[in-house]
N, C-alpha and C positions, 0 to 999 in steps of 0.2 A: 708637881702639878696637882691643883685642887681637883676632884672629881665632878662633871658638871650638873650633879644632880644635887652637892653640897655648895657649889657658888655663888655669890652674890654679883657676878659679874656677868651678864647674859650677852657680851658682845659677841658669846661665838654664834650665837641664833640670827644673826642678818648683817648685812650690809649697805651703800647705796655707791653705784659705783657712777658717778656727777658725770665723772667723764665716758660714758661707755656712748658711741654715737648712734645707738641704737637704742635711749632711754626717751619716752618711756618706749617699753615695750608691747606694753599693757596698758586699755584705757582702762577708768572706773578703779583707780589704786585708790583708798580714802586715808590710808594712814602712810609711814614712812614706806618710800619703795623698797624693797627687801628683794637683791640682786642674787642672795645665797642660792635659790633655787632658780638661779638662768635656765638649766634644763631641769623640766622637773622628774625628780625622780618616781614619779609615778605615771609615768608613760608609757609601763606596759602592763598597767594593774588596773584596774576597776577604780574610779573615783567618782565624786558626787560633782569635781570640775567640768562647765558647759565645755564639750566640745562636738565636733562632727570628725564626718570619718572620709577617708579618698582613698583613690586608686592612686598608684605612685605610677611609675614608668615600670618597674617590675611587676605589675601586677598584684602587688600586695596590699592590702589595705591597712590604713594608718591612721592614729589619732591629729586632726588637728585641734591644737591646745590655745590656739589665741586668742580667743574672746575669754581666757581663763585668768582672774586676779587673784586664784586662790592661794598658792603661794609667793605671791609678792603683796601681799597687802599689813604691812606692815610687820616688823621683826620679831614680835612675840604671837602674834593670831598665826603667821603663817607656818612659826616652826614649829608651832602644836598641831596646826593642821596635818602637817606633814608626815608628824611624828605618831600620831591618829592612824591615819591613814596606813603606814610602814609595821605598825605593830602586828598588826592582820594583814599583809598584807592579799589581794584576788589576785590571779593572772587575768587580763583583759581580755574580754571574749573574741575581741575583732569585730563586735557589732555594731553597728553605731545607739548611742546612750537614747534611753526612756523618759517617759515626762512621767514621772518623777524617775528618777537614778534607780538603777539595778538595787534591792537593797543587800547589804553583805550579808554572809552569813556569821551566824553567831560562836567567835571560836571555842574551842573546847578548853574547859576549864585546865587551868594547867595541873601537868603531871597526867592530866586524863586521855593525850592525844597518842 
């Protein structure tokens, strides 16, 4: 197995799943729809994706992510977005998001944390 930082093959960065009967999911997609992130894995971290926030039936407050094309908007923007994002990644405050986004903090150089 080629390592995927040396391949010329980027199919394992997205997918589009024709048949899923919940497609789209997401409006405002402009490039290939990219299925790989169905749930995104940045749903309990700080991100720059539009969402709002609710009360659940437990009492907990929660991201809602659906006016969000950040990770579906095509197979290569999304999985650097993603991968951005994952690198540093925040814990998510439970607040609901700012006009402009929380900005991250700037992580420590490595070796230096």
């Amino acid at each position: 197995m080629e390592p995927k930082e040396t391949t010329q093959n980027a199919a394992f960065k997205g997918f589009t799943n024709a048949a899923c009967p919940f497609l789209p999911c997401h409006q405002g997609v402009k490039r290939d729809f990219n299925c790989l992130f169905c749930y995104c894995p940045l749903i309990g971290y700080e991100c720059p994706g539009p969402y709002k926030t609710y009360t659940d039936g437990n009492g907990l407050t929660r991201k809602d992510c659906s006016a969000c094309a950040l990770p579906h908007d095509g197979y290569e923007q999304s999985w650097n977005f993603i991968q951005k994002w994952l690198d540093y990644p925040q814990p998510w405050s439970g607040k609901p998001q700012t006009t402009p986004p929380r900005a991250r903090p700037k992580p420590a150089p490595r070796g230096m944390a």
